[in-house]
N, C-alpha and C positions, 0 to 999 in steps of 0.2 A: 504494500500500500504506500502510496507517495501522502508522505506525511506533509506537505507543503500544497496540494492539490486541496482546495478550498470552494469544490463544489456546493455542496450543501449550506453554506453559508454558516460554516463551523468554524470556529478557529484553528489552523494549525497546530498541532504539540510542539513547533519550534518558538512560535510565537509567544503561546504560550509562559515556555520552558525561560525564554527572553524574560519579560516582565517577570515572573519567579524570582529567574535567578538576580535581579536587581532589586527586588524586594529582601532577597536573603539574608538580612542583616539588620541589626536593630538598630545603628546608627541612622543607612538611609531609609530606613522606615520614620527615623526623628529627623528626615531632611523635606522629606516629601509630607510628613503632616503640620511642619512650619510651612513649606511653601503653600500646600493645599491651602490651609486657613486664613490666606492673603487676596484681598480681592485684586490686588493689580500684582506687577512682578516686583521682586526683589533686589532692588538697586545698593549694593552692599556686600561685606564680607559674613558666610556665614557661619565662620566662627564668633564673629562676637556676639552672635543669636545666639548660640548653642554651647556647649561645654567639648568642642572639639578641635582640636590641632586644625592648622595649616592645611599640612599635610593631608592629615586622615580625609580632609572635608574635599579636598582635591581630588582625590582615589576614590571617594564615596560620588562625588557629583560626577566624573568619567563615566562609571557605571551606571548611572540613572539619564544622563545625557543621551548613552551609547544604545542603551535598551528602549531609547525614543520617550521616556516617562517627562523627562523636563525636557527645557529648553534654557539654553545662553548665548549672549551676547558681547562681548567686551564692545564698551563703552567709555573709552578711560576716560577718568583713571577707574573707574570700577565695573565689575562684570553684572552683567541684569539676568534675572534666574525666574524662571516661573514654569509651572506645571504647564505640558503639555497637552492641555484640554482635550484633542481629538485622542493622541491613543491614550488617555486617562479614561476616558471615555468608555474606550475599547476592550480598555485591562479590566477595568471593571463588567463591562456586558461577558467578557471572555471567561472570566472567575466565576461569576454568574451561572454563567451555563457548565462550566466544568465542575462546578460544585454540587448542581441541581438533577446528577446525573445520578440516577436510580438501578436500584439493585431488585431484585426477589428476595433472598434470604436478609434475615433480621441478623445475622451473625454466620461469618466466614470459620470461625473460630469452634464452632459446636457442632 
């Protein structure tokens, strides 16, 4: 089965697997529910938001840039950051449906 073949109006498991694995972390999960909670973008460093290194906030925003969740900008002297509306959108309808996906038995285990 071609796992990227998006007939049915399913999500991919790549796609998917994408947004996952950028959620996999509990820093950028405190990057993305600061940006969420902004009605416009964030014009700023966001360490001084949060309790996180230079560094770390650099290697966390990559990953959530690169999985399409945010969006940036340099603007100097400072860079403008804000959630990616459309696949926010998407990651969510996607988790939706992949979570809402049903079984027969009450228990694999018994």
């Amino acid at each position: 089965m071609d796992c990227t073949n998006n007939t049915n109006n399913t999500p991919d498991n790549e796609t998917i697997a994408r947004f996952a694995k950028a959620m996999g972390h509990p820093t950028r999960i405190e990057i993305l529910r600061f940006l969420a909670s902004l009605d416009s973008c964030y014009f700023g460093d966001i360490h001084n938001e949060l309790p996180i290194s230079k560094a770390t906030v650099s290697q966390h925003l990559k990953e959530l840039k690169d999985a399409g969740l945010i969006q940036g900008e340099i603007e100097t002297p400072k860079v403008k950051y804000c959630i990616n509306r459309e696949n926010w959108e998407k990651a969510q309808s996607y988790f939706v449906q992949f979570f809402s996906l049903k079984h027969d038995k009450t228990s694999c285990c018994k």
